[in-house]
N, CA, C and O atoms as a GROMACS GRO file, in nm:
protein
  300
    1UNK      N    1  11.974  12.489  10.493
    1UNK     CA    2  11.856  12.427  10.432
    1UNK      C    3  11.746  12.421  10.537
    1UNK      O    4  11.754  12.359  10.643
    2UNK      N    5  11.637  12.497  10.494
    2UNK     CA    6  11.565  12.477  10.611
    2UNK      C    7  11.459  12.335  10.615
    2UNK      O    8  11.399  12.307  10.512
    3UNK      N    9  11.441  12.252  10.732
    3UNK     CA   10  11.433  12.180  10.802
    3UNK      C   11  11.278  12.127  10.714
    3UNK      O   12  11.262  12.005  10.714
    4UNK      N   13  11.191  12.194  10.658
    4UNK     CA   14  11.061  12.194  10.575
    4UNK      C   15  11.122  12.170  10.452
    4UNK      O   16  11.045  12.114  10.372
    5UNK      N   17  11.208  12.187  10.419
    5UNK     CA   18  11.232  12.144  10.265
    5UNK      C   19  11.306  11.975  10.301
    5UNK      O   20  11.254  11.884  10.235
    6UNK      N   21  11.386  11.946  10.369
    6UNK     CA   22  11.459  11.784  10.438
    6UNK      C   23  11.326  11.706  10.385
    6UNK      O   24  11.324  11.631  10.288
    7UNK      N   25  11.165  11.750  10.507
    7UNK     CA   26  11.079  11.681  10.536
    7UNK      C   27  11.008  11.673  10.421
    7UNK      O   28  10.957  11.561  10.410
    8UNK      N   29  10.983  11.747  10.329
    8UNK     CA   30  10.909  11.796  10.199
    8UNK      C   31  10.922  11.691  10.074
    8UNK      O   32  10.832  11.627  10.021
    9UNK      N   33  11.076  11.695  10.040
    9UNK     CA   34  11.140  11.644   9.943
    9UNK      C   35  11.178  11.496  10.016
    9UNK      O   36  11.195  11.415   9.925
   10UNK      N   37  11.190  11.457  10.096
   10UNK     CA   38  11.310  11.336  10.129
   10UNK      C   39  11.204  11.220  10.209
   10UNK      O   40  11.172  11.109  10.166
   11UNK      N   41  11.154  11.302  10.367
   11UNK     CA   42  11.084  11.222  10.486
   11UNK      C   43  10.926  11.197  10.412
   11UNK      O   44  10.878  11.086  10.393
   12UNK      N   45  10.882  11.284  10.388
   12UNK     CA   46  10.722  11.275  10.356
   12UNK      C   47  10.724  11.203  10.235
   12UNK      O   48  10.667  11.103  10.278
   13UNK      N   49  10.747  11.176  10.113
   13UNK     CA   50  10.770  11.089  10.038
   13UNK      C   51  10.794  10.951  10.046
   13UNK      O   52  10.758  10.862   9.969
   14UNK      N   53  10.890  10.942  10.196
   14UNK     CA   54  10.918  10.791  10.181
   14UNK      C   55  10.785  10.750  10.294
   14UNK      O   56  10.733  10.639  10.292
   15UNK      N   57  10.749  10.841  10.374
   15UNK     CA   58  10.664  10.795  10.483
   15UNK      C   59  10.532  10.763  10.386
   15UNK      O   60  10.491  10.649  10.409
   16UNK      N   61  10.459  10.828  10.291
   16UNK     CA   62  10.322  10.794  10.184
   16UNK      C   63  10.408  10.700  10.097
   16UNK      O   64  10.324  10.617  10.061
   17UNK      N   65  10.480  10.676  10.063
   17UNK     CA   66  10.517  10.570   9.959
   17UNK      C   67  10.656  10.462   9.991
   17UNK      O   68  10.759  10.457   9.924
   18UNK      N   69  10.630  10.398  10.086
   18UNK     CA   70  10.739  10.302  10.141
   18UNK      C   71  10.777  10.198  10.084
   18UNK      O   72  10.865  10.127  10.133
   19UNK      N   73  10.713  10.173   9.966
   19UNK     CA   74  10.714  10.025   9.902
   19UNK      C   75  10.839  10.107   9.721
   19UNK      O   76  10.892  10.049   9.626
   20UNK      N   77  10.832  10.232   9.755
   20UNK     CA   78  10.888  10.297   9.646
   20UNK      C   79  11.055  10.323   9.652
   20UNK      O   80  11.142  10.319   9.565
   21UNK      N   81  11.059  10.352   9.806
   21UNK     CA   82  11.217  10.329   9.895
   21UNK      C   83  11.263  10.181   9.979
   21UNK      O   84  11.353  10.161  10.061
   22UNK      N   85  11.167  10.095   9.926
   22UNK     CA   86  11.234   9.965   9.967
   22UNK      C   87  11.216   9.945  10.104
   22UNK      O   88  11.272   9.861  10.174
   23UNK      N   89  11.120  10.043  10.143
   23UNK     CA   90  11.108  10.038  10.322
   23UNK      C   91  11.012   9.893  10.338
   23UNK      O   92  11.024   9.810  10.428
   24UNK      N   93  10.937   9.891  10.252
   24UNK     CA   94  10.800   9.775  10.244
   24UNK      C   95  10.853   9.778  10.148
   24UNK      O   96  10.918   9.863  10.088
   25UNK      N   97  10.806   9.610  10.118
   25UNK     CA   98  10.776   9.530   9.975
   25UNK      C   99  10.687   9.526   9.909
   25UNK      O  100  10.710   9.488   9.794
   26UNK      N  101  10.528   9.565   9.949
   26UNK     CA  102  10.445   9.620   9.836
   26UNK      C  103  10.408   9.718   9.880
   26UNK      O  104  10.436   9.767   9.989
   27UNK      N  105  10.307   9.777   9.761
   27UNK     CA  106  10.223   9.907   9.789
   27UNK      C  107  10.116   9.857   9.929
   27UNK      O  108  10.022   9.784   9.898
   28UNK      N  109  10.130   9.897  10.080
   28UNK     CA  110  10.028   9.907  10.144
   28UNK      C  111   9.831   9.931  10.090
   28UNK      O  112   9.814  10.017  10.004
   29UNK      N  113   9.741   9.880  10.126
   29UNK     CA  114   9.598   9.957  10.116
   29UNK      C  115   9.585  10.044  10.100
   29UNK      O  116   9.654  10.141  10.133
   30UNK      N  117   9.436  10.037  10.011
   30UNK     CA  118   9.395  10.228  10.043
   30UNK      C  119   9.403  10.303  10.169
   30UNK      O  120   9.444  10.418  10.183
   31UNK      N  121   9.338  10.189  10.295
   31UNK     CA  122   9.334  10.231  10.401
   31UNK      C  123   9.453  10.282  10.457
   31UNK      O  124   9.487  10.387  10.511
   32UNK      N  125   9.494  10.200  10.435
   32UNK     CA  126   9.688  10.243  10.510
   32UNK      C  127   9.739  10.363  10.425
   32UNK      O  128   9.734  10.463  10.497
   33UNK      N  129   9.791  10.397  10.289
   33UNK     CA  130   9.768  10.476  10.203
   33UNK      C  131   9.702  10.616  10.278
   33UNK      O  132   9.770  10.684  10.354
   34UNK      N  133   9.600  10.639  10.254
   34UNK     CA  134   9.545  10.755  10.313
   34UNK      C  135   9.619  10.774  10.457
   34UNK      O  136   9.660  10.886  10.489
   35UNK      N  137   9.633  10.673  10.535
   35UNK     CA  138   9.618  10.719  10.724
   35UNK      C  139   9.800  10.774  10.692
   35UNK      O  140   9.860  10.862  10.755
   36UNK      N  141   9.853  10.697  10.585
   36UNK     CA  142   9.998  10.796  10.566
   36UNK      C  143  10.006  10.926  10.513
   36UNK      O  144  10.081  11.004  10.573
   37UNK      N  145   9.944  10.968  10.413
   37UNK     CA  146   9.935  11.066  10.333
   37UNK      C  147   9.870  11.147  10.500
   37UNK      O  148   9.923  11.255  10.529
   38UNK      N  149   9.778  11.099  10.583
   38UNK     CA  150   9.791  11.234  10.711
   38UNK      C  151   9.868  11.202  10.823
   38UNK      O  152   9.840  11.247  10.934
   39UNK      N  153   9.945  11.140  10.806
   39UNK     CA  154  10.078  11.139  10.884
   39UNK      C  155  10.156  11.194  10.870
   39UNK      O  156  10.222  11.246  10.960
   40UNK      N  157  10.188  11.204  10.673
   40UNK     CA  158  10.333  11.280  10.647
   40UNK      C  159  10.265  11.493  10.626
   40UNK      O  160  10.325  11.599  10.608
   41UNK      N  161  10.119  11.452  10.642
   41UNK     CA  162  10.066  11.603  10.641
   41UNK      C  163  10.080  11.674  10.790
   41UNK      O  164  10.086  11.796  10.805
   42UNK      N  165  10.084  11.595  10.880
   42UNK     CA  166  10.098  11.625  11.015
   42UNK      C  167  10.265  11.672  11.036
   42UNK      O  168  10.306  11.768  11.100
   43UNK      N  169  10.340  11.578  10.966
   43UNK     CA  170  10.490  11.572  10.991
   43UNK      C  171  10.556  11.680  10.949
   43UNK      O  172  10.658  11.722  11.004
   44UNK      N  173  10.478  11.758  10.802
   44UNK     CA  174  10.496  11.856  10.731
   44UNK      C  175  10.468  12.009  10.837
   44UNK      O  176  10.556  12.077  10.888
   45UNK      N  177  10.320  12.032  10.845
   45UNK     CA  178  10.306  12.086  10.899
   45UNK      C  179  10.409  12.122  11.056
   45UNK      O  180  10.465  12.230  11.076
   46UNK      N  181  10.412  12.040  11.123
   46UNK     CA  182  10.502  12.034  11.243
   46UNK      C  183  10.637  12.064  11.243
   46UNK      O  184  10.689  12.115  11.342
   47UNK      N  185  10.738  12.022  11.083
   47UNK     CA  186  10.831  12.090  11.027
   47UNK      C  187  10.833  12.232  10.994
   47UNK      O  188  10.924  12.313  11.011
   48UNK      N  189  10.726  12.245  10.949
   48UNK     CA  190  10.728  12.372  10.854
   48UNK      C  191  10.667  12.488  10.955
   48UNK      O  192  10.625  12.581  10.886
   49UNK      N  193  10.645  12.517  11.132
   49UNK     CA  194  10.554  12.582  11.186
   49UNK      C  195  10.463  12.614  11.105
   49UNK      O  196  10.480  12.733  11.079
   50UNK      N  197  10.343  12.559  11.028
   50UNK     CA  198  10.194  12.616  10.974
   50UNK      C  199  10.112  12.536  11.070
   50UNK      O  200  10.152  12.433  11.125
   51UNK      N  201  10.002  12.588  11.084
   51UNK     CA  202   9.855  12.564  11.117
   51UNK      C  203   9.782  12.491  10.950
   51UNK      O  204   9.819  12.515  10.835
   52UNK      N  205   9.656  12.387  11.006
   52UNK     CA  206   9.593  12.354  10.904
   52UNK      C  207   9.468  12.480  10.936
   52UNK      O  208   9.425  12.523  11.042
   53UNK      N  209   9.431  12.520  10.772
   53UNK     CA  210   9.330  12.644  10.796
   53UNK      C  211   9.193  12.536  10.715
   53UNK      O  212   9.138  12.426  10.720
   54UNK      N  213   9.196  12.670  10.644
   54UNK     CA  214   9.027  12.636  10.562
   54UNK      C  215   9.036  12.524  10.446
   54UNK      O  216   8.938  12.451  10.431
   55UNK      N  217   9.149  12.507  10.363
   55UNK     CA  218   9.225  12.453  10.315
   55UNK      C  219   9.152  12.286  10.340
   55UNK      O  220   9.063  12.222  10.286
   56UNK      N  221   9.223  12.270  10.424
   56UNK     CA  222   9.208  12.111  10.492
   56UNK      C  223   9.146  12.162  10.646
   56UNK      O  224   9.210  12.156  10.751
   57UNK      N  225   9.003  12.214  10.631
   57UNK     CA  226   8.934  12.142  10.755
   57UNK      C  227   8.939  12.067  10.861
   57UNK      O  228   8.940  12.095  10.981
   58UNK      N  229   8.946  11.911  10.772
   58UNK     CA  230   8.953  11.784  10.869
   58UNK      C  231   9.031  11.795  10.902
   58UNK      O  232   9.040  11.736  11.010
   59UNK      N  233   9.163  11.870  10.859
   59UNK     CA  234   9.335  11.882  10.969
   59UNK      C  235   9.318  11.946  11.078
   59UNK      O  236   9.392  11.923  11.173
   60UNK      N  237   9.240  12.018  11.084
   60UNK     CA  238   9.213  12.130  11.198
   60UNK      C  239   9.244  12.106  11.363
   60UNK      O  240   9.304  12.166  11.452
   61UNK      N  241   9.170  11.988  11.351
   61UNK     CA  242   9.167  11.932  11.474
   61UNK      C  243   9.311  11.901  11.553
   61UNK      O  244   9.336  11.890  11.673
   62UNK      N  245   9.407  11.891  11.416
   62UNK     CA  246   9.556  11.879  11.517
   62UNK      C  247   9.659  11.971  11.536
   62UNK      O  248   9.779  11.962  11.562
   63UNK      N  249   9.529  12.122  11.503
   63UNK     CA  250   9.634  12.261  11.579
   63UNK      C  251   9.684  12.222  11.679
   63UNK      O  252   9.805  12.236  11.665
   64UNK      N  253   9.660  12.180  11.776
   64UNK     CA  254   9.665  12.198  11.940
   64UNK      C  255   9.799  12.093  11.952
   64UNK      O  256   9.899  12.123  12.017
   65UNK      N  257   9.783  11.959  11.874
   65UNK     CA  258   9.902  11.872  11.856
   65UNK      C  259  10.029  11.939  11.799
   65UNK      O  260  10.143  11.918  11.841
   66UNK      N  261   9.990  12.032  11.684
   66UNK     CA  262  10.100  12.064  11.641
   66UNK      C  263  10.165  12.169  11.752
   66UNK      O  264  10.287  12.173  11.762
   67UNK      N  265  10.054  12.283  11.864
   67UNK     CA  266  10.134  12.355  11.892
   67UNK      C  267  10.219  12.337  12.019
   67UNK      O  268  10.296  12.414  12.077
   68UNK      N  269  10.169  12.175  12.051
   68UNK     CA  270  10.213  12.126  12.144
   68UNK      C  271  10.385  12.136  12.145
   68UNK      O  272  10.471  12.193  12.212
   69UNK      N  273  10.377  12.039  12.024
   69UNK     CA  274  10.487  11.928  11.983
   69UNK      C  275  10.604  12.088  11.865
   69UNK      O  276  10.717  12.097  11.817
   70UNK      N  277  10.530  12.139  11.872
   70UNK     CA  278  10.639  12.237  11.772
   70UNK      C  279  10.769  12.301  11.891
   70UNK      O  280  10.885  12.300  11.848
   71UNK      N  281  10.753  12.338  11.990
   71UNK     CA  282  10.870  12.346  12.065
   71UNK      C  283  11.015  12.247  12.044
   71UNK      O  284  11.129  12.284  12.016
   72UNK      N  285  10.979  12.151  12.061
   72UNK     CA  286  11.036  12.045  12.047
   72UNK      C  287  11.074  12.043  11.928
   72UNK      O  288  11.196  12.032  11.927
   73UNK      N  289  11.039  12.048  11.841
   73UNK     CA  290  11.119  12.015  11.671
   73UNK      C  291  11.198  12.135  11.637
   73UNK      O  292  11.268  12.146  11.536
   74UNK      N  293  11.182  12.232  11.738
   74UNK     CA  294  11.226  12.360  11.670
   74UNK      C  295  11.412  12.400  11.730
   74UNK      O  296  11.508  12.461  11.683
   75UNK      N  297  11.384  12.322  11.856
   75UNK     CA  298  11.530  12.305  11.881
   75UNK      C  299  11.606  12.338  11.857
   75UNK      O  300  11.711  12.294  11.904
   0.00000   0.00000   0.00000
């Protein structure tokens, strides 16, 4: 099973919606809300070796994070 489908289906789901897996007791803010939804986009990406392209713009900025940190996950 590759390692992008685990994070896809299982990790990124509970990381944007924690109050849905009992991790938290309510739904967090919008604010909080969004800053997860690019957490579990970062987490994805970094699973899955992709780059953010034209797509998502504002992701752009964390090529350099991802190509840091992708050694390491790839293990």
């Amino acid at each position: 099973v590759p390692t992008s489908f685990i994070f896809l289906r299982y990790l990124c789901p509970i990381i944007v919606s924690p109050h849905s897996f009992g991790v938290y007791s309510s739904p967090p803010p919008p604010q909080v809300t969004r800053t997860l939804v690019l957490l579990s986009k970062v987490v994805y990406a970094l699973a899955a070796g992709i780059h953010f392209g034209a797509k998502e713009s504002y992701m752009t900025d964390m090529n350099p994070f991802l190509d840091e940190y992708r050694p390491m996950v790839s293990r």
